[in-house]
C-alpha positions, -999 to +999 in steps of 0.1 A: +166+374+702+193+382+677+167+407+660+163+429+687+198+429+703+209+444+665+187+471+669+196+480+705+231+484+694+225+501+660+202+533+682+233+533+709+254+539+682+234+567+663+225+585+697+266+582+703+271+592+671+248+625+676+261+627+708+293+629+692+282+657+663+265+681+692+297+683+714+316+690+682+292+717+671+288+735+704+327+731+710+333+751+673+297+774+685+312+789+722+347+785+712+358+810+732+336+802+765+352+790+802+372+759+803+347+744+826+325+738+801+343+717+779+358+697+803+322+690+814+312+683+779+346+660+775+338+641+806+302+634+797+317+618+762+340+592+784+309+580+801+291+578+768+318+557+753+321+536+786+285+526+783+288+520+745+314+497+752+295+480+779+261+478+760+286+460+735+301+434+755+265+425+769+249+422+732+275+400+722+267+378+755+236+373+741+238+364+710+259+337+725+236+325+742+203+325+717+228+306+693+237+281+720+200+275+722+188+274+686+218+246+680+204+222+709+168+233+692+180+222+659+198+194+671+162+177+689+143+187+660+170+164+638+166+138+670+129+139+663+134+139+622+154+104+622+128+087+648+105+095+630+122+081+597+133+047+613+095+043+624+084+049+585+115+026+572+099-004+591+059+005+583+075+003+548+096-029+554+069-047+566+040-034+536+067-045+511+076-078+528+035-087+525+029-074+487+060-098+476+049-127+497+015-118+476+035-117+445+053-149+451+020-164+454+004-154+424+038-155+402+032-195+411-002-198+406+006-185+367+033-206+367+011-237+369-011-224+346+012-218+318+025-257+329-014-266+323-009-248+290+022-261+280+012-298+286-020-289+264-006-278+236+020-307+237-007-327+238-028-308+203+004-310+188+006-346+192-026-357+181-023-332+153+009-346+139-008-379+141-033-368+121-016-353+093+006-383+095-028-406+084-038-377+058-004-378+041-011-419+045-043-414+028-030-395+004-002-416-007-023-446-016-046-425-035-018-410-056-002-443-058-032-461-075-036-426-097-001-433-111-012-468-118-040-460-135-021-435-153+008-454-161-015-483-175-035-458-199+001-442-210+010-475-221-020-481-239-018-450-256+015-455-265+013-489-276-008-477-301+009-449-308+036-472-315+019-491-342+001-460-359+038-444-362+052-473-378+022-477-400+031-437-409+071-441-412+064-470-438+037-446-455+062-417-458+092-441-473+076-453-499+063-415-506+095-402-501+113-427-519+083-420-549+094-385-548+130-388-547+126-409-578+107-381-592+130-353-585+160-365-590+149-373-629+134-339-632+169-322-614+190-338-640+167-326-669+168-289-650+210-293-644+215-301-685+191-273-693+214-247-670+243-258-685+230-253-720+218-219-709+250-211-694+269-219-724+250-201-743+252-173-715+289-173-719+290-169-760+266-141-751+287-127-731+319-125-753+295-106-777+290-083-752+324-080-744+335-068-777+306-040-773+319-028-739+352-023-755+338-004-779+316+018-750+350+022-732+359+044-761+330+059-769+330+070-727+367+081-733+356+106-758+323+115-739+349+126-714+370+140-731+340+165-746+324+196-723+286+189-732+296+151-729+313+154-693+280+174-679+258+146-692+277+123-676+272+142-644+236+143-649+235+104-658+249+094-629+228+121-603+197+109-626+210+069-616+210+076-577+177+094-579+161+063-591+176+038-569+166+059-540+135+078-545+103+070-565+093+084-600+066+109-581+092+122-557+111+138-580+113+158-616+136+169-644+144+197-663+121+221-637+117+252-639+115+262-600+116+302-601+084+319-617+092+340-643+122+326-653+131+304-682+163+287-661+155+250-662+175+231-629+183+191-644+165+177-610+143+185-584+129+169-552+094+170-546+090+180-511+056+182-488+044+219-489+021+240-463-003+254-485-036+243-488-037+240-528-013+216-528+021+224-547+050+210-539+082+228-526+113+223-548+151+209-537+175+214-568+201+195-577+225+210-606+254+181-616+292+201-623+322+183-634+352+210-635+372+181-652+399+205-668+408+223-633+405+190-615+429+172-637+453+203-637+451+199-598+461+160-600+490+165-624+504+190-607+507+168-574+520+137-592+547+158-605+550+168-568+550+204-578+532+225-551+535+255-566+508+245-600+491+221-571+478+256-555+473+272-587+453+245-601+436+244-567+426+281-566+414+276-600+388+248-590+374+271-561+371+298-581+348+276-610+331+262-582+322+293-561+311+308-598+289+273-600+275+281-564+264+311-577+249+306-606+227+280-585+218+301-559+208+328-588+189+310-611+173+285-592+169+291-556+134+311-551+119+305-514+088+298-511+088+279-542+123+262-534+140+255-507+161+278-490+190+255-502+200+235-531+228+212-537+258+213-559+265+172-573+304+165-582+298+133-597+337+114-585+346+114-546+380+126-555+368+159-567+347+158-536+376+153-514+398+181-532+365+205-526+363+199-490+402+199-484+400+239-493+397+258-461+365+271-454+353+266-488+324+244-480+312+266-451+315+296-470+291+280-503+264+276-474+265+307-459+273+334-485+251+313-518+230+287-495+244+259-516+254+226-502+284+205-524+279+167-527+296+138-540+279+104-552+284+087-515+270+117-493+241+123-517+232+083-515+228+089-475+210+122-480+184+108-503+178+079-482+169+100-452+147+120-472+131+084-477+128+074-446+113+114-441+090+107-466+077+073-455+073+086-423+048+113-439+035+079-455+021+064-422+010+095-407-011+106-436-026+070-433-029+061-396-067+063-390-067+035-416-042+018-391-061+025-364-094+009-386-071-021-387-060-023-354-099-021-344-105-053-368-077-075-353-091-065-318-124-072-327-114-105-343-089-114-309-121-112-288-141-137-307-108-161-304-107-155-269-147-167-265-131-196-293-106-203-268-129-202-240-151-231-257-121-252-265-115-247-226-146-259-214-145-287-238-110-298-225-121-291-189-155-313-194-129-339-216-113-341-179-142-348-160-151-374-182-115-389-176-115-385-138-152-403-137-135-428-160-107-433-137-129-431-104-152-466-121-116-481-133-105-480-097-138-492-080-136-525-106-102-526-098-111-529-061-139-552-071-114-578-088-085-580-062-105-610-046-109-623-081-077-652-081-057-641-115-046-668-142-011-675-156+000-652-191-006-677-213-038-691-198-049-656-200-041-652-237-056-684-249-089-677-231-092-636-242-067-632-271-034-610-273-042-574-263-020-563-295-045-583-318-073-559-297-053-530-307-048-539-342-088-544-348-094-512-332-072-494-357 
């Protein structure tokens, strides 16, 4: 009813409304005409209004009402809502009531059967741990008479073992005490000879004695000689060649650059690529600057710094010339190295050569010439060793390999050995376990036999030691 009481008002309002707009617009159109009119027209709007108004208060009336009527609508549909409800709450009370009286019922039927359950298993469980309790019974004697059966054949066996060691011990002393006897004469005769040989050693000696004071001079003018001092260097590079390397790994006097006569006093024999099998050559030139070098150690034990630098400058500058004269005459890749090495044969001189700044770095990189002294050459040479000995093995693995093959080979026929010696051992066992099974069935036979004192029992079989004593 709302709906239509809406539109009732809303078409009194527009026909007001152009009521409204067409006295307006004939009032401005015969402005000008009789008063009549207009208070005719003016008149007519008052009523119009009037009826609006009225039209109004009605509509409102109305919709009064309808609301009044929709609320006691609503209010016995909710009425009808919650009966409803209450009658579904106890349809649902009394389903739910039956299902957990159901529930109950079956919730105690399981109960007794897991009660049925329980008492069974206490039951199993029972008789099972009686059970194992006459298995582990069972199995007590038998290891009991095992052990007595084993602990009478270990005291058999060592019973006789016993008597065979003591027949041994008194074997060995009179062997040992034989060869004691022995010894000891032929140690005396050995201790006299030593110390004859020693005295005689000793007389020796004082011979050589009186020679090595004569080679103290004769070194003291080798040194003191310029041809003299570079053999000496070459004597002592030539000494650590030979303690370190082998006669094939190295050479003297060689001749690395082709087409020169320059002759280098050593050169290492080192592995080369080519396929017709010449070696590549490391040289080694020995120096000794001994004039410079002395110079140099006067002038510091006179603590004079000015002739220390002078004297020191002096020893570069011979051995930079040296570095250079080995980098010209003997260093030809591919024949050579890229390198070679410069030997100063005392550690002092070393020591002196490296203290100069950047003179070691600067023989490398401007004449490719490394300086050594006698203890950094020992190290190099020994990993040129090991380098070479490494070559060694790979050159001859596949005949490691060959061997490695053999000793396999040979393991697998000791494993089927060992395999044999198994079974024999295994079958060895039986035999002992059969033994042992007939021991305790005559055992078991006997226990009704009534046993006779110790000494009745020796009389009438004999000691068991004179049984052991035939046996052996």
């Amino acid at each position: 009813m709302t709906l239509p009481f809406a539109l009732s008002t809303l078409i009194i309002f527009v026909v007001a409304f152009a009521g409204a707009w067409l006295g307006a617009w004939l009032t401005q159109r015969h402005r000008g005409s009789d008063t009549s009119a207009t208070d005719a027209l003016l008149e007519r709007q008052t009523r119009l209004e009037t009826l609006l108004r009225e039209e109004g208060a009605a509509g409102r009336r109305e919709s009064a009402e309808s609301a009044r009527a929709q609320r006691a609508e609503l209010a016995e549909q909710l009425k009808n809502v919650a009966q409803q409800m209450l009658g579904q709450q106890d349809v649902m009370r009394k389903t739910l009531g039956e299902r957990l009286d159901a529930f109950a019922v079956e919730l105690r039927a399981q109960t007794q059967q897991l009660a049925e359950g329980q008492r069974q298993f206490i039951e199993d469980a029972r008789a099972g741990r009686k059970e194992q309790h006459d298995a582990l019974a069972r199995f007590a004697e038998g290891q009991t008479q095992q052990a007595t059966a084993l602990r009478s054949s270990v005291e058999e066996g060592l019973k006789t073992l016993r008597q065979e060691n003591t027949e041994k011990l008194e074997q060995m002393r009179k062997t040992v005490d034989e060869k004691l006897h022995d010894t000891l004469e032929k140690r005396l005769g050995e201790s006299f000879k030593l110390v004859s040989d020693r005295l005689e050693q000793v007389h020796k000696g004082l011979g050589e004695m009186q020679s090595l004071a004569s080679g103290v001079g004769d070194l003291k003018r080798v040194l003191t000689n310029v041809k003299s001092r570079g053999i000496f260097g070459e004597v002592q590079l030539a000494a650590l060649l030979e303690q370190v390397l082998t006669i094939e790994q190295y050479a003297a006097n060689v001749a690395t650059k082709p087409g020169s006569d320059a002759r280098v006093e050593f050169a290492i024999k080192l592995p080369g690529r080519s396929d017709d099998g010449e070696p590549v050559w490391l040289p080694i030139d020995a120096k000794f600057p001994r004039e410079d070098y002395e110079r140099l150690i006067e002038a510091q034990e006179r603590a004079d710094p000015v002739g220390a630098e002078a004297a020191a400058l002096a020893l570069e500058k011979r051995i930079r010339a040296e570095a250079q004269t080995i980098a010209e005459k003997y260093l030809s890749p591919p024949h050579t190295t890229d390198f070679g090495i410069l030997f100063v044969p005392t550690e002092g001189l070393y020591a002196e050569i490296l203290r100069r700044p950047g003179l070691f770095e600067d023989l490398q990189r401007k004449h490719r010439v490394t300086v050594t002294g006698p203890t950094n050459l020992l190290a190099f040479l020994n990993s040129l060793q090991m380098g070479f000995r490494t070559l060694t093995i790979e050159k001859r693995s596949s005949e490691v390999w060959q061997v490695l093959g053999a000793v396999k080979t040979e393991f697998g026929k000791f494993g089927d050995v060992l395999d044999k010696v198994r079974k024999k051992l295994d079958e060895a066992t039986n035999q002992l376990d059969a033994t042992g099974v007939r021991t305790r069935a005559i055992s078991r036979r006997l226990k009704t036999v009534q046993e006779l004192p110790g000494n009745e029992a020796e009389k009438l079989l004999g000691s068991g030691e004179d049984g052991i004593d035939d046996a052996s």
